[in-house]
N, C-alpha and C positions, 0 to 999 in steps of 0.2 A: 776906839776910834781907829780905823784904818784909815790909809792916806797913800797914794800915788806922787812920789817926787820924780821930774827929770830935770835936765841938765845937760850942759855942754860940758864935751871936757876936753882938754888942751892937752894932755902929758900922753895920751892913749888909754886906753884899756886897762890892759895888763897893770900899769901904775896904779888908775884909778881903782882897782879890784882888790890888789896887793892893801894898800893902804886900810881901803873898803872894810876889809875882814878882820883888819889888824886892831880896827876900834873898839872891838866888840864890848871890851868891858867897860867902855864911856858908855855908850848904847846901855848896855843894863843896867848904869846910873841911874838911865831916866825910866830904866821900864818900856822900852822901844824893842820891839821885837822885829825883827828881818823877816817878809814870807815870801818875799822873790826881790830878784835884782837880774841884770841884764841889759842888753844893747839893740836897737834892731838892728837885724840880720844884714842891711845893706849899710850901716854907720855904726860904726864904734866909736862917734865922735859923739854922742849922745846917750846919755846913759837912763837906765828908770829904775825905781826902789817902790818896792811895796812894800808899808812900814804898819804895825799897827801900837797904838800911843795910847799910854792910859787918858791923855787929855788933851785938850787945846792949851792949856796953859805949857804942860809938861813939855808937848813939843815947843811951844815959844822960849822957853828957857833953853832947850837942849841948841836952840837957832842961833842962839844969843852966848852960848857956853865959847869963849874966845879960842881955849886950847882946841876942838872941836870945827871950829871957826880955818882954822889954822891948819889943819890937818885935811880939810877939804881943797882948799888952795893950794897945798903940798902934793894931792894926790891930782890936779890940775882942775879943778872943775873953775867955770867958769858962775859966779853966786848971782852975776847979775841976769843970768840965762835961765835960774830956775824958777821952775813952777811947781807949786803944788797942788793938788786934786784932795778934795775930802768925799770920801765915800762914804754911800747913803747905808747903813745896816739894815 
């Protein structure tokens, strides 16, 4: 299942990306793969993740993972700002 997340983010960029890449072995927890991430070109106050997730379930756990949880906040995003997209295969 692939999936499109954005988000606001507070701290910049640069933080939210550092942190971003720094998770990666949480991410292979859940079996969460990264196939793109980025900003548009006019805000870097707004960030997107193209993810693909072995499931609906899997990602609802990985949402609810508190440390996870925590590390998103740390890298600024704003959690009340996000949205996710589920893409059709």
């Amino acid at each position: 299942m692939k999936l499109i997340i954005n988000a606001e983010i507070t701290k910049g960029y640069e933080t939210w990306k550092n942190l971003f890449l720094s998770v990666d072995h949480v991410r292979k927890k859940y079996g969460i793969k990264v196939l793109a991430y980025g900003h548009p070109k006019e805000n870097e106050g707004k960030v997107y993740q193209v993810l693909e997730v072995p499931s609906m379930e899997t990602m609802q756990d990985a949402l609810k993972d508190q440390d996870l949880a925590k590390l998103r906040t740390d890298a600024g995003v704003n959690l009340d700002s996000q949205e996710v997209v589920f893409l059709v295969e």
